[in-house]
N, C-alpha and C positions, 0 to 999 in steps of 0.2 A: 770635178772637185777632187783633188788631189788630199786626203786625207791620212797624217801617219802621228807621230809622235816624237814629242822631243824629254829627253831625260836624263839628268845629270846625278853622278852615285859617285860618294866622297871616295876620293881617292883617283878619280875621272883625268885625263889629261884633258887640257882647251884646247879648243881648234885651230888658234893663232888666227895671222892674217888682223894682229893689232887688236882683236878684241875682247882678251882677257879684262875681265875689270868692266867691262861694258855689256856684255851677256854671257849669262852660263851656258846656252844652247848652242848643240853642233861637237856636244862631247864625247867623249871616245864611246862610252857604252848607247847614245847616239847613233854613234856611228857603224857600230857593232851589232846592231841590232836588223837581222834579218827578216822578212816577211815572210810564213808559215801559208798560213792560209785566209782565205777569207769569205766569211760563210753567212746565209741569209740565216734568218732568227724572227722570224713573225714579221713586225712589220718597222723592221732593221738589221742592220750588218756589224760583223763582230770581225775586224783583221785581226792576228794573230803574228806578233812578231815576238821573237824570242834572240837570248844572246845565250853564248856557247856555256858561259859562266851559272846557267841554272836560271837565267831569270826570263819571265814572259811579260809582255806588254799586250794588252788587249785594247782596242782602239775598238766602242760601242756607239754605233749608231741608234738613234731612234726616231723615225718619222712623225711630226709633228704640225699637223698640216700642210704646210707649204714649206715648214723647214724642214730640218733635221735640228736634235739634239743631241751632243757627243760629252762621251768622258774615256777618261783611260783607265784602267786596270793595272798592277803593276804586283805580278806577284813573285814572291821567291822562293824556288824553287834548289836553290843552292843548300848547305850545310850552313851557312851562317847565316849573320844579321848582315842587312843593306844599310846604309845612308843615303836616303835622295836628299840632294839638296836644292833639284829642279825635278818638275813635272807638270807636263800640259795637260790642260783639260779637253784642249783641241790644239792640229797643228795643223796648218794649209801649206804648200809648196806649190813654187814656182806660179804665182798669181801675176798677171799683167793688170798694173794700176799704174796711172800716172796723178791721180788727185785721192785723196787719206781723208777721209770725215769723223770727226771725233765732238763731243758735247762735253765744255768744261761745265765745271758746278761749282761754288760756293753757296754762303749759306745769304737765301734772301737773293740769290743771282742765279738758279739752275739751270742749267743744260744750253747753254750758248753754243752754237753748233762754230765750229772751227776747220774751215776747210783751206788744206793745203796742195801743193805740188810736190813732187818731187826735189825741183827745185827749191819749193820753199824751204825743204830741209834738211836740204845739199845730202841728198841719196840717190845723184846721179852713181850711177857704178865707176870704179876707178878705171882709170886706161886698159891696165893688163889685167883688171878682175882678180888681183889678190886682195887687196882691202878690203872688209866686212864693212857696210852702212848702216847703220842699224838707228831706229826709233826705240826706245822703251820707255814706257809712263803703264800709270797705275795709281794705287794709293796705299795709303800705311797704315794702319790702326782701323776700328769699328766702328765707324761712319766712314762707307765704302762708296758713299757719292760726295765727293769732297778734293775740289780739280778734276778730278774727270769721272765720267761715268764711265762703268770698263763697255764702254760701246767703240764699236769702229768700224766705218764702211768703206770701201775699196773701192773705187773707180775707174773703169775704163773709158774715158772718153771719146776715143777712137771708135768702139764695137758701141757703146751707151751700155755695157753692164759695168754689175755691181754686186761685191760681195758682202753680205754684212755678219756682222758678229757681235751676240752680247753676251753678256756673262752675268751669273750669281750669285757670285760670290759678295757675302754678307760681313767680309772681316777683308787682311790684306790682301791685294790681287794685282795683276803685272799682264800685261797685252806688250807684244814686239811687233815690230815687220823689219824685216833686212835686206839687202840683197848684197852678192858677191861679184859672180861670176857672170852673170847677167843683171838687163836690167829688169826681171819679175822677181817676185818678192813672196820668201817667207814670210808666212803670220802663225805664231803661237799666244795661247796665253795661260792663265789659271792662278792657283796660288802664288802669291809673291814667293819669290825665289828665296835662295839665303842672302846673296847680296843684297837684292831691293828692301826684302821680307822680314830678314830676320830667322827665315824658317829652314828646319833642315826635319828629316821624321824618319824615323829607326823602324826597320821593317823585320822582323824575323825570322828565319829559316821558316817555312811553309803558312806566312801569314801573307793576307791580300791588303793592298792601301788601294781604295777609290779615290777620284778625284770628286771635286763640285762638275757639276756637267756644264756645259753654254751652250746656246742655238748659233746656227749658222742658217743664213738666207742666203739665197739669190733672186735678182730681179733688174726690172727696165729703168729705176730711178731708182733714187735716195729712200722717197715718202713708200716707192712699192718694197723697198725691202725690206723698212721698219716695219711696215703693215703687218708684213711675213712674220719679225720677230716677237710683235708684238701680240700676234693671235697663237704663237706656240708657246705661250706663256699658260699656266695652269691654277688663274688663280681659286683659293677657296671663299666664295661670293657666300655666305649665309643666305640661306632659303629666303629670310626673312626683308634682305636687302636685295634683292631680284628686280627691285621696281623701281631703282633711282632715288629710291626717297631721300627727300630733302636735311640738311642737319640745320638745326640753329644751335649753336658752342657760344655758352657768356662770355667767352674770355673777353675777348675786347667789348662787352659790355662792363665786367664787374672790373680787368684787369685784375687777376689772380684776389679777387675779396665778393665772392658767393659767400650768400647767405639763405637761410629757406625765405623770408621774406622775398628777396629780390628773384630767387627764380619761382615761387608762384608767381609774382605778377605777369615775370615773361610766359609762364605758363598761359595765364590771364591770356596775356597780350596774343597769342601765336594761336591759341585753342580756335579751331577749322579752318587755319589758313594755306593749309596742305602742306603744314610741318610733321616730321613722320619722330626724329630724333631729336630729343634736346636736351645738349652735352652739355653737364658738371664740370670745369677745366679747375686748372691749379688752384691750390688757395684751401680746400677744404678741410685740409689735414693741420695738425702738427699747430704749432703760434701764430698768436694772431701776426697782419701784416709783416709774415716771413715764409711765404710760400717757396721759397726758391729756398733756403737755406736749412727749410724743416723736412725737404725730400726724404722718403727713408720710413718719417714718423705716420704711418697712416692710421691714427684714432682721430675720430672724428671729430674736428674742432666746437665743442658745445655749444661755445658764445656764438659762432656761427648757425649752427644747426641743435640747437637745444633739444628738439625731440627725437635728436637722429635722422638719418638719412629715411626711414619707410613712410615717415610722414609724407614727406617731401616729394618719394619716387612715386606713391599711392597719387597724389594729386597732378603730375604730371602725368600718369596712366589716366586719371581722371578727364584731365582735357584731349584726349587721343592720342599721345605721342608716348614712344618709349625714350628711359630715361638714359642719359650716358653717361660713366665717371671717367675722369683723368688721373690715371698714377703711369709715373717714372719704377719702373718695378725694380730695372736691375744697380742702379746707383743708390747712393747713399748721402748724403750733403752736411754737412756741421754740425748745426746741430739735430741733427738727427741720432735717436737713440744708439743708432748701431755704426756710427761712424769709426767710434775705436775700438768696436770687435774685429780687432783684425786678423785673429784667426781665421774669419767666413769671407774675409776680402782679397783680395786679388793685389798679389804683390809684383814688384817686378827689383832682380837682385836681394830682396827681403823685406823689400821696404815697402809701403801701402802705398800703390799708386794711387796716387792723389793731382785732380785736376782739375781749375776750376771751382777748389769748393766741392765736387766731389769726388768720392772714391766709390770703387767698382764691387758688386757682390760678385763672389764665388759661385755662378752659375748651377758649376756641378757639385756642391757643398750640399750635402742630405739636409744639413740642417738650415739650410739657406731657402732650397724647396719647401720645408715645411713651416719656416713662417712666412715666405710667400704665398703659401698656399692659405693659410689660415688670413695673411691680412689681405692678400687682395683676391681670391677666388674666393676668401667667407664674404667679405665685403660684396662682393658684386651679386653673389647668393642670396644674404640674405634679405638685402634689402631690394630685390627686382631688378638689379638692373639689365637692363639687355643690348647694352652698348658699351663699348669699351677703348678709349684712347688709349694705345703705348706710348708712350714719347722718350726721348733719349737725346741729353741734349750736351752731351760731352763723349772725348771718344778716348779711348786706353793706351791709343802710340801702338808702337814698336811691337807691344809684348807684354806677357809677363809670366811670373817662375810656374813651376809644375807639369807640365810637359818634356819634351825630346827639346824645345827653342824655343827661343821667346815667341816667335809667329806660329807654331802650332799650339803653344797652349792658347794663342788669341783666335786662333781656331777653332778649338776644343771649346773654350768658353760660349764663344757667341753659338754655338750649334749647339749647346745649350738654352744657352736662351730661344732660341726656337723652338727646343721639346719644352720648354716652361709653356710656351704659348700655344702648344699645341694640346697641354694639357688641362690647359684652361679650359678649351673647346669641348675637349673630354668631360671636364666637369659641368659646361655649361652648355648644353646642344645649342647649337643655333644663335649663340651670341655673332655680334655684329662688330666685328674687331677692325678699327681703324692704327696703319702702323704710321710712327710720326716720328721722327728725329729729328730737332730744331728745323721741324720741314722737313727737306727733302733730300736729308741725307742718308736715306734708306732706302730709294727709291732704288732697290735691284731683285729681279723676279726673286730670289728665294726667301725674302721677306713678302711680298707681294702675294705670293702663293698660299702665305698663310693667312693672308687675311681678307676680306671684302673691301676695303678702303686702304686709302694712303695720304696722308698729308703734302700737297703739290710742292710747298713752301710755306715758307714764316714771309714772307713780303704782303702782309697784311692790309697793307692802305697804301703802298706804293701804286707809280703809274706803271710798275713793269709786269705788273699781277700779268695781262693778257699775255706780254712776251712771254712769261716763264710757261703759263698755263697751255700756250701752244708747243713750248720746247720739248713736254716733258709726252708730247703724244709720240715722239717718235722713241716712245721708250715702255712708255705704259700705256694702258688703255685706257683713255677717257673714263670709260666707268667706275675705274677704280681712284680717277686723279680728282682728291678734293679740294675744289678751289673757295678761297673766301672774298664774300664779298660784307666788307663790314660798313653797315650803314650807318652815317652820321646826322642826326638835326640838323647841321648848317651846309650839309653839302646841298645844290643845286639840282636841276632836274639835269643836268649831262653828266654830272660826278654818278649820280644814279645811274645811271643808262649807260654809262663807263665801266659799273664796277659789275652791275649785275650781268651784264653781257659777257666780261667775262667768267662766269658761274659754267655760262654754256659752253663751254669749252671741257669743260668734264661736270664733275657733282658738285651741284650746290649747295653752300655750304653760306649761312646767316650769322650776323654778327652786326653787336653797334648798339646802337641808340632805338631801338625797334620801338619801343615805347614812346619815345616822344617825336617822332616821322608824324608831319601833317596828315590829313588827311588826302589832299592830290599824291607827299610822296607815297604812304600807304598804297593807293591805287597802282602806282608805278610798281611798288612790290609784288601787290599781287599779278599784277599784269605778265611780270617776268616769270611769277610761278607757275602760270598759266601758260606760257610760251615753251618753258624747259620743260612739263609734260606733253609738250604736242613734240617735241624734241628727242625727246628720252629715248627710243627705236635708236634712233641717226647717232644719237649718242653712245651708246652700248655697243651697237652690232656693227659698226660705218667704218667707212677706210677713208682717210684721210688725206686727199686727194690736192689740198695745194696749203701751202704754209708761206706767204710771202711777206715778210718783215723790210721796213728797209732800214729800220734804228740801227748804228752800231751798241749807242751808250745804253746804260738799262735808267741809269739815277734821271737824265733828262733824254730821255727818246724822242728821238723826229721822225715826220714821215707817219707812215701808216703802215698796216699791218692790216692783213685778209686769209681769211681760213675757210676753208669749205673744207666739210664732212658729206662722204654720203651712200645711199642705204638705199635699196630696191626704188631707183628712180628717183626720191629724193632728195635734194641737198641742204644742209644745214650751213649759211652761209654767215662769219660772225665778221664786221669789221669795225676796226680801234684805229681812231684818229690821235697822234701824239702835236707835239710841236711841229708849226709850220707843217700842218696838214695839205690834204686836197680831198675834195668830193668823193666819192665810192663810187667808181665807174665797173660796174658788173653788168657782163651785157649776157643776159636770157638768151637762150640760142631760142629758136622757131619752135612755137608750141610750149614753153614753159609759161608754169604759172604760179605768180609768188601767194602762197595758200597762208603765209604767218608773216607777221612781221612785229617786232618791239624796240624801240629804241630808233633815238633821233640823231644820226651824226651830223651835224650841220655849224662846228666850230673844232677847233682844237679839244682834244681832248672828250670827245662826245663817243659813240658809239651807236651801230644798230644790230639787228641780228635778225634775217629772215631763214623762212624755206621755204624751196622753190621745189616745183614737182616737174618733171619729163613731161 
């Protein structure tokens, strides 16, 4: 693995060969840039390249399991100030790939894996090898899973390896592969550049700029190298959340209108069913029936909850479960109190970015932290709770003012909001922090790392729950991916055994009509809560070992779909029948033996879920 760096500093000549305008990379101080030395450092390597003009580039390995994690260093060493207006977080050369794997996203559609050729995207090399080919995608603004996740894996088909690569980055980011002169192929990535991004960052005589770091894998398949990336990941799991436990969230019971009445009863209703957390979602704050447009306003709506929240948290401690609230912390919405303080908001050219309905806090605004800290770290204080939704369900664009450019201050910001959340923690040991952006548009290790959970998606009663909920293992870890299964009175015993199966695919997570489920569906309930504890192992610690879909569409999917996970001898085997299905043909090799089983697929649409032991 061919590891160095690409970086662009205004005032840079391009490299030509057709490609100004299409990538910054391959620039003169690029180009200029010599290799010093390169030196081991505990349990990683540190290259050292430097340009005659004063400046060093440090290219930082770090062993990560079975990965590595890389960032660069870029420090100036000159009498002036620098302009980057590119820098990698990682750069590979000379890679031989003939097929590109990459995972779109939308919202309610994530991680659709996209695999192409060479040819599919005419990046045959030209005759004479003067023409640059080059791929660049990425995304724009602070929902950083939104078209594509910044993943991408490299294939050899000829040899069977495979390179892979993901990244962190929680605001813009930008991934290339090109090739020239031959047909192997550079890949760089990191923050969005100034073209893509928006961004450019002022370095000063004897100051250092770090990049976000990204893992890089190698392995024999696609599923072994995500495995790779996905166990160099570091997330922070709360001591308290160690055991899979189960959530029940009202939302799609109450649809944003909780009240204390209605969650005692689910209290009622859920007390020793082996529910661990049961989550408060939108709706409790601010006017009645305007949950969406009172974001912002966190006083506790009375008429709702007349005695306050500790009533309410005291009696769901009372039937065993810890309790969970929902707030949007860094947006703001209409009416909400602080919509036109826009000194504490987040402008772009002067003006209050505004979208959606909402507009953005000022992260790094003192005064922005201390009534954050007062309404939603008092909130969660004083009243027990010890679960925590973030959710974020609009994204900033481009940029906005206060910074070096508009994509470093939307840098600046959102790394922010990380130390908010990290200071939660501080204030609350051992809270249980689920992070959520209309779903799954945060689903990149550096949010991940901060929290115990993730919300998989918002596709809540869709038939694509199972597809998405398998997409997203080649990215995050089961343990941390919470999937919903919301049950309704008038679904059947296969819509049951549909939706709960796929739970097992990462964390269960309860929703629906749970109060008025018959008696036989109840049993169904418990039946699968009793399965995903015999599960839980396979689930947390397992590699995931086949992902076979054959749907293209997600709205109406055909075919079928089978997933095995698996864990010291074990396997956790889930299959989902869609339109114009077939039977689950899984053949037990010699000496296995299926030790669980729940769930009947025996029509469209049905599903089951065993394990089998060695």
């Amino acid at each position: 693995m061919n590891l160095g760096a690409e970086i662009r500093l205004l005032g840079d000549a391009y490299e030509g060969g057709f490609s100004c305008g299409m990538t910054m990379a391959y620039s003169e101080t690029s180009r200029n840039l010599k290799r010093i030395s390169k030196t081991t450092q505990g349990d990683g390597k540190v290259t050292l390249l430097e340009d005659k003009r004063g400046y060093k580039v440090r290219v930082v390995e770090k062993r990560a399991g079975e990965a590595i994690r890389v960032h660069t260093e870029f420090e100036n060493c000159s009498d002036k100030e620098a302009v980057i207006e590119l820098i990698s977080s990682f750069a590979l050369s000379d890679i031989k790939a003939d097929k590109f794997h990459r995972m779109q996203s939308f919202w309610s559609a994530e991680g659709k894996l996209r695999t192409e050729t060479v040819e599919d995207l005419h990046l045959e090399r030209s005759w004479s090898g003067h023409g640059r080919r080059a791929e660049k995608f990425g995304n724009v603004g602070s929902m950083p899973v939104r078209k594509y996740f910044p993943f991408l894996v490299l294939e050899d088909s000829e040899t069977g390896h495979f390179t892979g690569i993901l990244m962190g980055n929680a605001s813009s980011w930008q991934m290339e592969f090109s090739c020239k002169e031959t047909q192997n192929f550079d890949v760089h990535g990191g923050i969005a550049d100034r073209e893509f991004g928006h961004w450019n960052k002022t370095v000063a005589a004897g100051e250092v700029f770090v990049t976000p770091d990204a893992i890089i894998a190698e392995g024999e398949s696609l599923l072994d190298v995500c495995d790779k990336l996905v166990k160099a990941q570091r997330p922070d799991v709360s001591p308290v959340d160690m055991d899979l436990g189960i959530i029940f969230n009202e939302y799609c019971t109450s649809w944003g209108n909780p009240n204390a009445d209605n969650v005692k009863r689910l209290s009622d209703k859920l007390e020793g069913r082996g529910i661990k957390y049961l989550v408060i979602d939108a709706g409790w704050y601010g006017l009645a029936n305007d949950w969406m447009y009172s974001v912002g306003n966190w006083e506790i709506n009375t008429e709702r909850f007349p005695n306050g929240f500790k009533e309410v948290t005291d009696y769901i401690r009372s039937k065993g479960m810890i309790p969970g609230l929902w707030f949007e912390l860094e947006v703001v919405a209409t009416n909400s109190k602080y919509f036109n303080e826009t000194e504490h908001l987040l402008k772009k050219d002067g003006y209050p970015v505004t979208v959606g309905g909402r507009r953005f806090l000022d992260m790094e605004d003192p005064w922005v932290t201390e009534h954050l800290t007062k309404d939603v770290i008092g909130t969660l204080k004083d009243n027990g709770f010890g679960y925590l939704k973030i959710d974020y369900n609009e994204t900033i664009g481009m940029g906005c003012d206060g910074h070096d450019s508009l994509g470093d201050s939307l840098y600046s910001k959102i790394e922010a909001s990380k130390r908010f959340i990290e200071k939660i923690k501080e204030e609350i040991p051992g809270i249980v922090i689920e992070i959520c952006s209309s779903g799954g548009h945060r689903l990149v290790y550096s949010m991940l790392e901060l929290a115990s959970q993730a919300s998989f998606s918002d596709a809540h009663e869709t038939t694509a729950i199972p597809i998405i909920a398998a997409n997203v293992h080649r990215v995050m870890n089961p343990f941390q991916s919470q999937i919903w299964s919301v049950l309704r009175e008038k679904d059947d015993d296969s819509r049951l055994y549909y939706s709960l199966c796929a739970t097992l695919l990462g964390r269960m997570c309860l929703s629906g009509d749970i109060y008025d489920l018959s008696d036989e569906h109840q049993r169904i309930v418990d039946e699968a809560i009793a399965f995903y504890g015999k599960a839980s192992d396979i689930i947390k610690y397992g590699k995931t070992t086949l992902i076979k879909c054959d749907t293209i569409g997600y709205n109406e999917p055909t075919g079928q779909q089978l997933v095995v996970r698996e864990f010291e001898g074990e396997k956790l085997v889930v299959y989902h029948r869609f339109k114009d299905s077939e039977p689950l043909t899984y053949e037990l090799s010699e000496g296995n033996l299926i030790i669980a089983k729940f769930g009947v697929a025996d029509r469209d649409f049905s599903a089951c879920a065993m394990i089998v032991r060695d």
